[in-house]
C-alpha positions as semicolon CSV with decimal commas, in nm:
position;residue;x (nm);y (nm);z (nm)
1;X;13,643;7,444;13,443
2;X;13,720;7,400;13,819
3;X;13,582;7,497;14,157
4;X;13,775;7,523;14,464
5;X;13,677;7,310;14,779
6;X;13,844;7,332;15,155
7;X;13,993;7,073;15,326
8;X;14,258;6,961;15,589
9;X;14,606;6,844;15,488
10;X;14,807;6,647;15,728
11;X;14,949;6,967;15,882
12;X;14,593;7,035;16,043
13;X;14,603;7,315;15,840
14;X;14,308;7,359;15,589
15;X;14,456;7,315;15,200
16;X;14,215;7,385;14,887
17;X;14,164;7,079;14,655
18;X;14,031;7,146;14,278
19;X;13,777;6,962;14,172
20;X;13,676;6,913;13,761
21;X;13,352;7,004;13,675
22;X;13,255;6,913;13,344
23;X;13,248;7,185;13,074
24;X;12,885;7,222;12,870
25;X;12,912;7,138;12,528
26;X;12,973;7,392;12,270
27;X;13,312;7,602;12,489
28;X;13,215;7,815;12,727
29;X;12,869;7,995;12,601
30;X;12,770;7,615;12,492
31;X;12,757;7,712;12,148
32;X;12,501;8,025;12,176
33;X;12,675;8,265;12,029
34;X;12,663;8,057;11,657
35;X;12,293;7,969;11,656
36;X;12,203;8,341;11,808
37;X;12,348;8,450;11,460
38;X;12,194;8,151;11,256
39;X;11,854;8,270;11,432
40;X;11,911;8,652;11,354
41;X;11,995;8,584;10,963
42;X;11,727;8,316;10,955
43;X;11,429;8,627;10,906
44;X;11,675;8,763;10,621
45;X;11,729;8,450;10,426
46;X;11,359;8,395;10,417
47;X;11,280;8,700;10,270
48;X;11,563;8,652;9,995
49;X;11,336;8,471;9,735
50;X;11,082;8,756;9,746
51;X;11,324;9,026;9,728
52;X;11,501;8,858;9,417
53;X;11,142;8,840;9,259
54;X;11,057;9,165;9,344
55;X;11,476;9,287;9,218
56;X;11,433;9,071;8,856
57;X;11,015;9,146;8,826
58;X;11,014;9,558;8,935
59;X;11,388;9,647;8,974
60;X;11,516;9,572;8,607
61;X;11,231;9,722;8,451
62;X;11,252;10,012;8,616
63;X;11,645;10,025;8,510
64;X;11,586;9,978;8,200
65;X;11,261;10,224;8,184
66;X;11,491;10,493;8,317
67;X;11,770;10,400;8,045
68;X;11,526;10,459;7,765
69;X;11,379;10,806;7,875
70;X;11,735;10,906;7,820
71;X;11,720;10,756;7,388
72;X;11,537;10,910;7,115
73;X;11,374;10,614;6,993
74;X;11,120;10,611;6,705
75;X;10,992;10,381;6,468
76;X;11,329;10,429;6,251
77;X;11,536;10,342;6,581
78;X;11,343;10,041;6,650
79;X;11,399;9,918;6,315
80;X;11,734;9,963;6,220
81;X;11,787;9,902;6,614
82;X;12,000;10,219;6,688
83;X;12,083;10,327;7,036
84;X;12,044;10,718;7,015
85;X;12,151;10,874;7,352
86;X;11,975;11,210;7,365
87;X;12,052;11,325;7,744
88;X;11,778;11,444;7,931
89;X;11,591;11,614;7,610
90;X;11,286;11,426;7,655
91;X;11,249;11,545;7,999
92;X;11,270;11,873;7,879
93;X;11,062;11,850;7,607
94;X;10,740;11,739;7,854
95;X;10,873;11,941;8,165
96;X;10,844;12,306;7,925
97;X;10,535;12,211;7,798
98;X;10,240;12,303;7,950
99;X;10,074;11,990;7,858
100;X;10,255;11,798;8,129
101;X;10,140;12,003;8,424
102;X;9,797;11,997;8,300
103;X;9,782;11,621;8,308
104;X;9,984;11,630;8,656
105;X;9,672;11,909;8,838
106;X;9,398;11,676;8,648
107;X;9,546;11,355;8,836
108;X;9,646;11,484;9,143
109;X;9,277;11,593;9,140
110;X;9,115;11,307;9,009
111;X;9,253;11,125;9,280
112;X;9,168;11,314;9,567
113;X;8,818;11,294;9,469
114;X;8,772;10,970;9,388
115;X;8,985;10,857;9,746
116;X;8,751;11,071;9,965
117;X;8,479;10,886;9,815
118;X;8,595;10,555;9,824
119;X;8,704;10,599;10,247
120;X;8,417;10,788;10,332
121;X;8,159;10,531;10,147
122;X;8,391;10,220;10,265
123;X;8,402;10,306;10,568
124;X;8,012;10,369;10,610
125;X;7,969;10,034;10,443
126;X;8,199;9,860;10,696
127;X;8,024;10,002;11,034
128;X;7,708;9,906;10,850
129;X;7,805;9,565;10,807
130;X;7,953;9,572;11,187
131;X;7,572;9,664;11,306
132;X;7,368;9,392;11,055
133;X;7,243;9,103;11,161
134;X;7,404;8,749;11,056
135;X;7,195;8,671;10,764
136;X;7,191;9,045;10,614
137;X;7,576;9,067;10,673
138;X;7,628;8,757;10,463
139;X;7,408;8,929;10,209
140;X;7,599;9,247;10,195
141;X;7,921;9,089;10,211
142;X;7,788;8,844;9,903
143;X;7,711;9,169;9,693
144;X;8,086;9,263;9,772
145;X;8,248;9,044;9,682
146;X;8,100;8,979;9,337
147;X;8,159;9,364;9,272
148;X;8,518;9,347;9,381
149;X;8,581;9,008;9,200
150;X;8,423;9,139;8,870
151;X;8,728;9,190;8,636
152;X;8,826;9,540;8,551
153;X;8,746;9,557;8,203
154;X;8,400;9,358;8,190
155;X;8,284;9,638;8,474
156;X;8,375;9,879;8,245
157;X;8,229;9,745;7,908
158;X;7,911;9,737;8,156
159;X;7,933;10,087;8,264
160;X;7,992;10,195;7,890
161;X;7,635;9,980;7,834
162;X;7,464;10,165;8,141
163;X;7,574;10,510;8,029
164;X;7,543;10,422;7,651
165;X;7,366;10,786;7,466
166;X;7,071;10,579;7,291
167;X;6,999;10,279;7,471
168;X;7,161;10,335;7,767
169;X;6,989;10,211;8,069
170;X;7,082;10,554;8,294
171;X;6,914;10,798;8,046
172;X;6,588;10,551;8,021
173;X;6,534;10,554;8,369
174;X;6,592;10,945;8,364
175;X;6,394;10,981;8,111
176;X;6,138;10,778;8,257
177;X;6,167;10,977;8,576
178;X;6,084;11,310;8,389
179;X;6,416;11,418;8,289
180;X;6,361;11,432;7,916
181;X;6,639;11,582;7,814
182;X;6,838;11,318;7,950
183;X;6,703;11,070;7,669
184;X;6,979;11,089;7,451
185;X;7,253;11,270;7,682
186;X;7,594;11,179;7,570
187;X;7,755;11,104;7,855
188;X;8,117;11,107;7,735
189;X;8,107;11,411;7,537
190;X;8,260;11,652;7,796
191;X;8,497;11,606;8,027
192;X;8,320;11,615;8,384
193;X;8,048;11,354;8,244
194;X;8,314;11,137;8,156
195;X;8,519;11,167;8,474
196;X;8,182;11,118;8,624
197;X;8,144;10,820;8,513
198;X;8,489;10,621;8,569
199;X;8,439;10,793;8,905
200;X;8,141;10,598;9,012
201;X;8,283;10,299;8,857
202;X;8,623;10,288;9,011
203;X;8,441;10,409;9,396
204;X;8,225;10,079;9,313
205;X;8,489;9,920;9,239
206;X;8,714;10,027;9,560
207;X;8,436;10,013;9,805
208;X;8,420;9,624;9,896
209;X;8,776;9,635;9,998
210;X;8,768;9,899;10,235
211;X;8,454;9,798;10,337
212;X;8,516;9,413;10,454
213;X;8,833;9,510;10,582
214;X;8,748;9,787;10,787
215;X;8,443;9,526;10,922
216;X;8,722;9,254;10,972
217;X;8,892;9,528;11,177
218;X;8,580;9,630;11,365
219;X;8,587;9,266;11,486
220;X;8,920;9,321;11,704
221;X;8,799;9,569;11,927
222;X;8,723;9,474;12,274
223;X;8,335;9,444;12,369
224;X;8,459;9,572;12,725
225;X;8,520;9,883;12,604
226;X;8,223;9,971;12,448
227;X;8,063;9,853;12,810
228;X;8,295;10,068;12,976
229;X;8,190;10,405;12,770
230;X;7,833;10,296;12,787
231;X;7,859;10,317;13,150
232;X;8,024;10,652;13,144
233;X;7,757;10,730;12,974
234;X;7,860;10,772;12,590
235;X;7,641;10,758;12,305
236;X;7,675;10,648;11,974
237;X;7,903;10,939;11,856
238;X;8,116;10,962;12,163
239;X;8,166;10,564;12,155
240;X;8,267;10,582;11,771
241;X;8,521;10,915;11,873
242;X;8,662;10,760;12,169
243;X;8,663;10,352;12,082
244;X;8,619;10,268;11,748
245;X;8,829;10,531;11,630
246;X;9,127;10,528;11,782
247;X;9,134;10,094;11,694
248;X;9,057;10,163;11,283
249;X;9,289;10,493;11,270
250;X;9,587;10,252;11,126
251;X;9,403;10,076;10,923
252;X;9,220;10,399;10,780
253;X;9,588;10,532;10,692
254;X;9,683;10,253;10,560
255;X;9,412;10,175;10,334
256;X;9,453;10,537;10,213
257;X;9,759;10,537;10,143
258;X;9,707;10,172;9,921
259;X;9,392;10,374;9,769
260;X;9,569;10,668;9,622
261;X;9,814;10,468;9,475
262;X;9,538;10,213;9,361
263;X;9,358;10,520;9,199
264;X;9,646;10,706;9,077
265;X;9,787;10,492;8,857
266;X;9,450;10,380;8,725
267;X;9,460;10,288;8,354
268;X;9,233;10,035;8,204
269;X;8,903;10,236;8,325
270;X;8,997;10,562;8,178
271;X;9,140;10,419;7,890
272;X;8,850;10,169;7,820
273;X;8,625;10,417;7,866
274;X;8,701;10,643;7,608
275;X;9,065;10,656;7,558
276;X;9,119;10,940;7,765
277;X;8,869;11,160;7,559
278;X;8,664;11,424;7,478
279;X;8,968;11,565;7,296
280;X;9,190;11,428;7,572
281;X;9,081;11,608;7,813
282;X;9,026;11,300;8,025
283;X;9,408;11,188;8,002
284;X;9,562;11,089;8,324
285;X;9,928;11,065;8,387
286;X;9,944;10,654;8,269
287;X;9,708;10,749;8,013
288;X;9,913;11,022;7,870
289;X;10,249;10,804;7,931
290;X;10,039;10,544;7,688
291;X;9,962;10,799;7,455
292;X;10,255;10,971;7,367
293;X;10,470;10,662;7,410
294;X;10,272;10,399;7,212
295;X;10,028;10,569;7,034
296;X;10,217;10,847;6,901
297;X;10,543;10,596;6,889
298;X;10,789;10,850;7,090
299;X;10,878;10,569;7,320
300;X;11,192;10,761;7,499
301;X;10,943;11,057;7,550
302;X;10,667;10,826;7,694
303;X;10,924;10,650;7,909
304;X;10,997;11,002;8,036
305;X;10,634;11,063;8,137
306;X;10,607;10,731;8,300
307;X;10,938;10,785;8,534
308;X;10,801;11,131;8,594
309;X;10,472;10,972;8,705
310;X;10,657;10,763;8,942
311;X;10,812;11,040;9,083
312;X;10,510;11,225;9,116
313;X;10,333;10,949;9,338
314;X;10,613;10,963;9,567
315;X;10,606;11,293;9,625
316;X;10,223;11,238;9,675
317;X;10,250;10,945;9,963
318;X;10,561;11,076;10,069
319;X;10,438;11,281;10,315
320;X;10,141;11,074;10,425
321;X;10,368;10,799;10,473
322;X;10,584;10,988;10,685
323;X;10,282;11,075;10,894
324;X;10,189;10,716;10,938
325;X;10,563;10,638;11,022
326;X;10,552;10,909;11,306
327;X;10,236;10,772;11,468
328;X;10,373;10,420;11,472
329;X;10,693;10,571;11,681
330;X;10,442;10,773;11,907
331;X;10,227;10,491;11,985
332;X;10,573;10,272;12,005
């Protein structure tokens, strides 16, 4: 590199003179270019170890899940370990029967219920612990976590104890409370007592996590704007519509959106409860997947159900997780 300077010759007549300036390092961007695109790929190779777990852990699985709802494989398959290719006659074996789309109205519903629930009471639970003092907080939050941290199945032996027919604790206290007939109720003898009861377990089961995070969330809000709509002169509604709100409305989509996938695909409640009975009329999609895979050992046909039930969710979220994308770009 060079820069021109003026001077005189011995003419008297000004001449230009070149002077070296050293170059920087690296040519002529001093080597920015190169570690621009080291720093660029540097997010990418990070992620690569998760995204080969998540490839070899969920990806092949799912492969091969999809290869076998296209076998007929039975007992006698397994066995003499025969590939039979069958096309897509095991999805229309469960698509024309009416079976399937039962199952598919019961979930669908199932879910919505049990994810109203679970916001509306988590989300209760959270402002409450937002307005508690220090020591009953740390109470609350204590009884939280020991629900959420109880595993699945002991909860559910315990609920199965609770709502037992003869010794149950629920039908003493009923009883107790004048209810006599309730002495020896059989709780999972029809279908809306038994979706009762995995109802209450899996919203006490769901509430601690909405609730602590929504309170963790509560804790990023700005006390100056509270002071601000206090001086404005907003109550306690108008505050919560025009403060709070607006701060937990992406959290409160996106802990939906985890919750009715959470609830959705709920198995070991339903199924430890009582196997998807009275007469399965209790079955869920996983639950009927289970049941006409495993237990009646028509594996390509419950592979079938289980790739439908995929497909189902995402139509389910699909939409609400387009809505979430669009308020992300509106608030970008």
């Amino acid at each position: 590199m060079s820069v021109q300077t003026e001077g005189t010759d011995t003419a008297g007549e000004p001449a230009v003179h070149k002077a070296r300036v050293p170059a920087p390092p690296g040519g002529e961007d001093g080597g920015s270019a190169p570690s621009a695109r080291r720093g660029a790929a540097a997010p990418y190779l990070l992620l690569l170890p998760a995204l080969l777990a998540t490839l070899i852990l969920l990806g092949w699985p799912l492969v091969k899940n999809g290869m076998l709802s296209f076998q007929n494989l039975n007992p006698r398959q397994l066995i003499q370990h025969l590939t039979e290719w069958n096309g897509g006659d095991n999805y229309t074996e469960v698509l024309s029967g009416s079976d399937f789309w039962h199952v598919v109205e019961r979930s669908v519903v199932f879910t919505a219920v049990n994810v109203v629930l679970i916001m509306l009471l988590g989300t209760l639970t959270g402002l409450l612990l937002a307005r508690l003092g220090r020591k009953m907080r740390l109470l609350l939050l204590l009884g939280l976590v020991l629900a959420w941290a109880m595993p699945v199945i002991a909860a559910t032996t315990v609920y199965q104890w609770l709502f037992a027919q003869r010794f149950g604790v629920v039908n003493w206290v009923l009883d107790k409370l004048g209810w006599h007939s309730m002495a020896d109720y059989n709780w999972f003898g029809s279908q809306l007592s038994t979706f009762a009861v995995i109802t209450l377990l899996i919203v006490w089961m769901s509430i601690p996590f909405v609730a602590i995070n929504l309170y963790a969330a509560t804790t990023t809000i700005p006390r100056e704007l509270y002071e601000a709509a206090s001086l404005d002169g907003a109550g306690a509604w108008k505050s919560f519509t025009s403060v709070t709100f607006p701060f937990l409305r992406p959290f409160l989509y996106a802990t939906t959106f985890l919750e009715v996938i959470w609830v959705f695909k709920a198995f070991p409640q339903i199924f430890a409860i009582n196997e998807g009975g009275p007469d399965r009329l209790t079955e869920t999609l996983p639950i009927y997947a289970f049941v006409e895979g495993v237990g009646n050992q028509h594996f390509g046909v419950g592979a079938a159900i289980s790739f439908l039930t995929i497909l189902v969710l995402l139509v389910i979220t699909s939409y609400y997780l387009r809505m979430v994308l669009k308020q992300e770009e509106d608030e970008l």
